[in-house]
C-alpha positions as CSV (number, residue, x, y, z in Angstrom):
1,X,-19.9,11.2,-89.2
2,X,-20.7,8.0,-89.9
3,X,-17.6,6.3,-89.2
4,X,-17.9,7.9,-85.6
5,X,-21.2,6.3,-85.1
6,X,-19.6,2.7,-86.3
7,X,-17.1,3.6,-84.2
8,X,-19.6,3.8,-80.9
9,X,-21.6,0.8,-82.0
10,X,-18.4,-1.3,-81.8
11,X,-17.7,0.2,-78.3
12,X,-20.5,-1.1,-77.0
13,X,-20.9,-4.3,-78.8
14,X,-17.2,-5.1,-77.3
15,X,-18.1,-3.7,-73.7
16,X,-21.5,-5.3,-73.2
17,X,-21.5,-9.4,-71.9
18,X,-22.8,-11.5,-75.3
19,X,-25.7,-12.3,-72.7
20,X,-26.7,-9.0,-71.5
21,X,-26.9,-7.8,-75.5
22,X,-30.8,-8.9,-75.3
23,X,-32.7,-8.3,-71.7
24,X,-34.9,-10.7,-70.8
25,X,-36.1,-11.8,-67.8
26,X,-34.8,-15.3,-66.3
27,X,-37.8,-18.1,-65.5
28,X,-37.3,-19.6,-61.8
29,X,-38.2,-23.4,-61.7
30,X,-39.8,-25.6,-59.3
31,X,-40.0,-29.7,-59.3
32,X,-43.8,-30.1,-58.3
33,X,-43.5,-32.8,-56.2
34,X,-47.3,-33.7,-56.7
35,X,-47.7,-34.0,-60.2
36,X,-43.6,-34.9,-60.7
37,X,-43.0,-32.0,-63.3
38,X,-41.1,-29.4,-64.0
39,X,-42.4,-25.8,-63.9
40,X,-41.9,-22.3,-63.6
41,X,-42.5,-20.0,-61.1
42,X,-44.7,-18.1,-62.6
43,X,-46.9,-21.0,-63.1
44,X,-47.7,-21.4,-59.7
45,X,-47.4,-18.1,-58.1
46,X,-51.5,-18.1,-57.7
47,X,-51.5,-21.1,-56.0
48,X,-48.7,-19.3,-53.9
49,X,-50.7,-16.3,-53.6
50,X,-53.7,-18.2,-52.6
51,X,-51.3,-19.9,-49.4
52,X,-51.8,-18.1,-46.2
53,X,-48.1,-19.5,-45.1
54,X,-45.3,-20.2,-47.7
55,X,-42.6,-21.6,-46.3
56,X,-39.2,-21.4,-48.0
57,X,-36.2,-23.9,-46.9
58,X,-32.5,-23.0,-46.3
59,X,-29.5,-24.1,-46.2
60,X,-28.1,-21.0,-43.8
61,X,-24.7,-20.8,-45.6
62,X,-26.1,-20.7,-48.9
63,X,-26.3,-17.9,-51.6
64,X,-28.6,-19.4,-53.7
65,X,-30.9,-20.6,-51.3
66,X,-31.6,-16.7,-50.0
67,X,-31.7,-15.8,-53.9
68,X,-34.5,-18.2,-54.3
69,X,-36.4,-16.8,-51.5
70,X,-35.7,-13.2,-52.2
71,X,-37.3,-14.5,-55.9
72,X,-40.3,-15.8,-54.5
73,X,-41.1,-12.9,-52.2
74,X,-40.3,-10.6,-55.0
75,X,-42.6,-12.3,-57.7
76,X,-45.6,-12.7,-54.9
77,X,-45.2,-8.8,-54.1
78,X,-45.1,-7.6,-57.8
79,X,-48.5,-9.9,-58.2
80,X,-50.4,-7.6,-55.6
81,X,-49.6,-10.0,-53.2
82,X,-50.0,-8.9,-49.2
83,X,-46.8,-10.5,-47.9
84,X,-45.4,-10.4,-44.3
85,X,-41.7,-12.4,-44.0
86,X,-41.8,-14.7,-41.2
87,X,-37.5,-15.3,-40.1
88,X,-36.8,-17.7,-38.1
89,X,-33.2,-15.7,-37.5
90,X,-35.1,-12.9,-35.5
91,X,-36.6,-13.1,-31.9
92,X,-40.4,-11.8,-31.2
93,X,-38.4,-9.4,-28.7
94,X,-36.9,-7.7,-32.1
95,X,-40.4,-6.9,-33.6
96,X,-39.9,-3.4,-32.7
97,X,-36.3,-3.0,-34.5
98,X,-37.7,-4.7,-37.5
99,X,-40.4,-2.2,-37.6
100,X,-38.5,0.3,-37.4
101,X,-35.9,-1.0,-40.1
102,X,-38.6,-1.0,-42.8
103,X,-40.1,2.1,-41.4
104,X,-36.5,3.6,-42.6
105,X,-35.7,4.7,-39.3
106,X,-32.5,2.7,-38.7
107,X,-29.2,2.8,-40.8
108,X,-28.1,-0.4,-42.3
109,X,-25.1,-0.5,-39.7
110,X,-27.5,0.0,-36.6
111,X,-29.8,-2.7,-38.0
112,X,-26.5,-4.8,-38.6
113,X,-25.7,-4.7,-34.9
114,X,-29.7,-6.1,-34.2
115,X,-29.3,-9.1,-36.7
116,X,-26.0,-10.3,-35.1
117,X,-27.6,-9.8,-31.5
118,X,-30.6,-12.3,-33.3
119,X,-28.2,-14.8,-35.7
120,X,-24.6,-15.7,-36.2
121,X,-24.5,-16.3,-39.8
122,X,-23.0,-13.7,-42.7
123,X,-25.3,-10.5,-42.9
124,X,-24.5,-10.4,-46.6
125,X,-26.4,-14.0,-46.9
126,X,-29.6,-11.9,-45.6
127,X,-29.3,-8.4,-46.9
128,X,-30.4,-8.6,-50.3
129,X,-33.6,-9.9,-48.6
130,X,-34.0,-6.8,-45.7
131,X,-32.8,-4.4,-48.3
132,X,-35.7,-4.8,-50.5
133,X,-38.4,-5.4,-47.6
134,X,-37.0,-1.8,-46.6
135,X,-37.3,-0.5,-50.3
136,X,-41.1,-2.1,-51.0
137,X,-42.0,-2.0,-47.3
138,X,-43.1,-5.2,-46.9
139,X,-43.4,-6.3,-42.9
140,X,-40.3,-8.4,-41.3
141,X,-41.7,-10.5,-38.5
142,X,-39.3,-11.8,-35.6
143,X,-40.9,-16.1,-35.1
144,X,-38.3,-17.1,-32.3
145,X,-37.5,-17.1,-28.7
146,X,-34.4,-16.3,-26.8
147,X,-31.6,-19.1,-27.9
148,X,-31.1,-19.9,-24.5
149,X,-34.2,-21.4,-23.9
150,X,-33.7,-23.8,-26.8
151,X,-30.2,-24.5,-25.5
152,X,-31.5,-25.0,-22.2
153,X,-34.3,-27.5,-23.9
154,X,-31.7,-29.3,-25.6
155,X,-29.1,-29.5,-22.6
156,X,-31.2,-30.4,-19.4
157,X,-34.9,-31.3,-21.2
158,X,-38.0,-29.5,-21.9
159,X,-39.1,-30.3,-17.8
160,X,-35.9,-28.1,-17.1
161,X,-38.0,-24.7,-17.9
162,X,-39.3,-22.9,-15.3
163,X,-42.8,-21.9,-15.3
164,X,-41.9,-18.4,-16.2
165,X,-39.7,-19.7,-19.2
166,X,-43.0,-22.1,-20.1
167,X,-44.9,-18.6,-20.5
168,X,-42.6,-16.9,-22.9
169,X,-43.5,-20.2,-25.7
170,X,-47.1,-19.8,-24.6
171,X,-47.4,-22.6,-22.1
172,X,-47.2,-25.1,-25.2
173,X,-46.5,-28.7,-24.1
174,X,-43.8,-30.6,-25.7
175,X,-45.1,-34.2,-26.3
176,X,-42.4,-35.9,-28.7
177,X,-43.8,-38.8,-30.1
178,X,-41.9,-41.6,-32.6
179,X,-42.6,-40.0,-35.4
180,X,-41.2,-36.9,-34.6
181,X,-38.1,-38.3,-33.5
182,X,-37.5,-40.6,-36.6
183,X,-38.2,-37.2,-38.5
184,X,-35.6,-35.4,-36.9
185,X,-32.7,-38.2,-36.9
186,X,-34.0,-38.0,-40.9
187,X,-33.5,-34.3,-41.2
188,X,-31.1,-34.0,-39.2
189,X,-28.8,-37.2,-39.5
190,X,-28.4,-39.6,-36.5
191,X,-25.3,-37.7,-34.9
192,X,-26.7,-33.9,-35.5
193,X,-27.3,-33.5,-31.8
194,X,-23.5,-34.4,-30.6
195,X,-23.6,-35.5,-27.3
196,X,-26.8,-34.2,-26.3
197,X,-29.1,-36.4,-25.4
198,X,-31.1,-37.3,-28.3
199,X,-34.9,-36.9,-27.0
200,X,-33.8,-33.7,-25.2
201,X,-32.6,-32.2,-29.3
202,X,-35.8,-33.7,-30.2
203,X,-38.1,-31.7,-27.6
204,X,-35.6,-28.0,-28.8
205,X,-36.6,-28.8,-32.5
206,X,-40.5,-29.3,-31.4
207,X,-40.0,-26.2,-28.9
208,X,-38.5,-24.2,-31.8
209,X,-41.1,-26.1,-34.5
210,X,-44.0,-24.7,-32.2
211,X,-43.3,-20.8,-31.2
212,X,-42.7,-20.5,-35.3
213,X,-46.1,-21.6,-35.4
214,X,-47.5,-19.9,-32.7
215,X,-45.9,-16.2,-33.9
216,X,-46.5,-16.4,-37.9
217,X,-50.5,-17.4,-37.0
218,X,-50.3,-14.5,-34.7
219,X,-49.2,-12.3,-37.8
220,X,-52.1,-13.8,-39.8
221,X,-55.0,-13.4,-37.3
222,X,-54.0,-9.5,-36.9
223,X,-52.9,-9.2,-40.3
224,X,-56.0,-11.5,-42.0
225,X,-55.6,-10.4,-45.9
226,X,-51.7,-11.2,-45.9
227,X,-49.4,-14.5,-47.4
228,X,-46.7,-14.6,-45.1
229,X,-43.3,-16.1,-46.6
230,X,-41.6,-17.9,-43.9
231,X,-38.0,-18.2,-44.1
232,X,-36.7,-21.1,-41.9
233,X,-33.6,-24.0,-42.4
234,X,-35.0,-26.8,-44.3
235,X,-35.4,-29.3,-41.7
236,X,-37.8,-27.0,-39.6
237,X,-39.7,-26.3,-43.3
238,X,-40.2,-30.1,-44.0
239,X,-44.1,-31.1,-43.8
240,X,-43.4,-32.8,-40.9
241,X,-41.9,-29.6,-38.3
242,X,-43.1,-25.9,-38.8
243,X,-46.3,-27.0,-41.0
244,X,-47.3,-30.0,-38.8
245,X,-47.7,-27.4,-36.0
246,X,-49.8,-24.7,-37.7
247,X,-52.2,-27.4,-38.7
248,X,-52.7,-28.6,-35.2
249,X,-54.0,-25.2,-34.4
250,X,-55.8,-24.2,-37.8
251,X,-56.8,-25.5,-41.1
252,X,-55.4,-22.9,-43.2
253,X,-54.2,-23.4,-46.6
254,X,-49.9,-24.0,-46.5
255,X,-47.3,-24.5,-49.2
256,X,-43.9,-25.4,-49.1
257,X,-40.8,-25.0,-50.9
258,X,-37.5,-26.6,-50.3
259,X,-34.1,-26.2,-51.7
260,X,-32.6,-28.8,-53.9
261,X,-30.0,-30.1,-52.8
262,X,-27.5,-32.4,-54.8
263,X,-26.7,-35.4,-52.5
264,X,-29.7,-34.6,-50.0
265,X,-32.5,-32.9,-51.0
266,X,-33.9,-34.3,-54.4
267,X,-36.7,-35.5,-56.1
268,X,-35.7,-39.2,-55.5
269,X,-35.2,-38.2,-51.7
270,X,-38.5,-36.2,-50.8
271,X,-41.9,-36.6,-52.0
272,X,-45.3,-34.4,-51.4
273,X,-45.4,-35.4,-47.9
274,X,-42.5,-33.9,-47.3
275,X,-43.0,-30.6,-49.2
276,X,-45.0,-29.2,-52.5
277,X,-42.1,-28.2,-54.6
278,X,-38.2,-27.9,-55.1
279,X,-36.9,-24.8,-56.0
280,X,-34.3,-25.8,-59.0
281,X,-30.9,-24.8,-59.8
282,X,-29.6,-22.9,-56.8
């Protein structure tokens, strides 16, 4: 008897992973680009959970970067957190498909069909993050307008919209002063907008900056006991776009979180006026 029992004790100690032999649970990291430091998540999630807008940075095409997000809305929901995800992928005309996604009244192939009718990049980038919105029933909120609009912006000018276009953003005006546009060429690099002409990107990225704005302080004001987690590309996260815009119209309290990025986004690169924190080792 008891060589059968060494005999299943060896079985397992050979098909369990040396690191999965003890479970315990991994500490995210974050630079704080205030106090230049090194800390863990956990360390700052009340300051988080005190934030009526967290924004979270992307690189679109990267794993990690929707792993860290998923993290933070994750720890912020098991703290009794109210959170609301803000995506930038999803137009305000898809609020009723993401409602109805959480709700549990759409298969993950119908709902597959919505996302690609919203965004071109891989669904399996973004799943992870629906699937568990779905599973905890946490809101999904669509922030954007129609892509042609934008294109149209970046083509032919923000004066190109017609007046009816001008009411889908909310009849917001589209002033782009120096600032912005050294911002942008920063963010984006100097050649980002092609052959477009390079105020014309400038006034899309304000255009785009603002309706995010606009829709996540709409989902505050209706939803007033809520954080919402905004999940945007980096360079509409920066200080400087998304957040720049909501305090224009409100003085709420706002954090964000970018990715770090080897090369481009680091702690020698960025500073607190550019964000609050890096999320580490994506």
């Amino acid at each position: 008897m008891l060589k059968k029992v060494m005999f299943f004790l060896w079985i397992i100690l050979v098909m369990v992973p040396a690191g999965c032999a003890v479970s315990k649970s991994v500490e995210h990291r974050l630079f704080d680009l205030h106090i230049q430091q090194d800390l863990e998540l956990s360390a700052v999630l009340d300051r988080l959970g005190q934030s009526r807008v967290v924004l979270v940075g992307e690189h679109h095409t990267s794993p990690g970067h929707h792993q860290a997000q998923l993290v933070i809305i994750r720890q912020l929901h098991e703290a009794g957190v109210k959170v609301g995800i803000g995506l930038e992928m999803f137009r305000n005309d898809s609020q009723a498909d993401l409602d109805r996604w959480v709700n549990g009244e759409m298969t993950p192939a119908e709902f597959e069909k919505v996302y690609y009718d919203n965004w071109n990049y891989d669904w399996s980038l973004y799943r992870p993050i629906f699937e568990y919105a779905k599973q905890e029933n946490i809101p999904l909120v669509g922030l954007n307008v129609p892509r042609e609009i934008t294109r149209q912006v970046a083509r032919q000018g923000f004066q190109s919209l017609s007046e009816q276009q001008k009411e889908t953003l909310s009849n917001i005006t589209c002033r782009v002063d120096q600032e912005y546009m050294e911002y942008i060429r920063r963010s984006f690099g100097a050649h980002a907008h092609g052959n477009l002409n390079f105020v014309y990107f400038c006034e899309a990225q304000l255009v785009w900056d603002n309706i995010m704005a606009i829709s996540a302080l709409a989902y505050l004001k209706s939803n007033p006991n809520s954080t919402m987690v905004l999940l945007a590309g980096a360079g509409h996260v920066h200080k400087q776009a998304v957040p720049a815009q909501i305090r224009k119209r409100v003085d709420i309290p706002t954090t964000v979180i970018l990715p770090e990025v080897p090369g481009s986004i680091e702690r020698e690169t960025v500073n607190s006026s550019d964000a609050d924190y890096l999320f580490l080792g994506l």
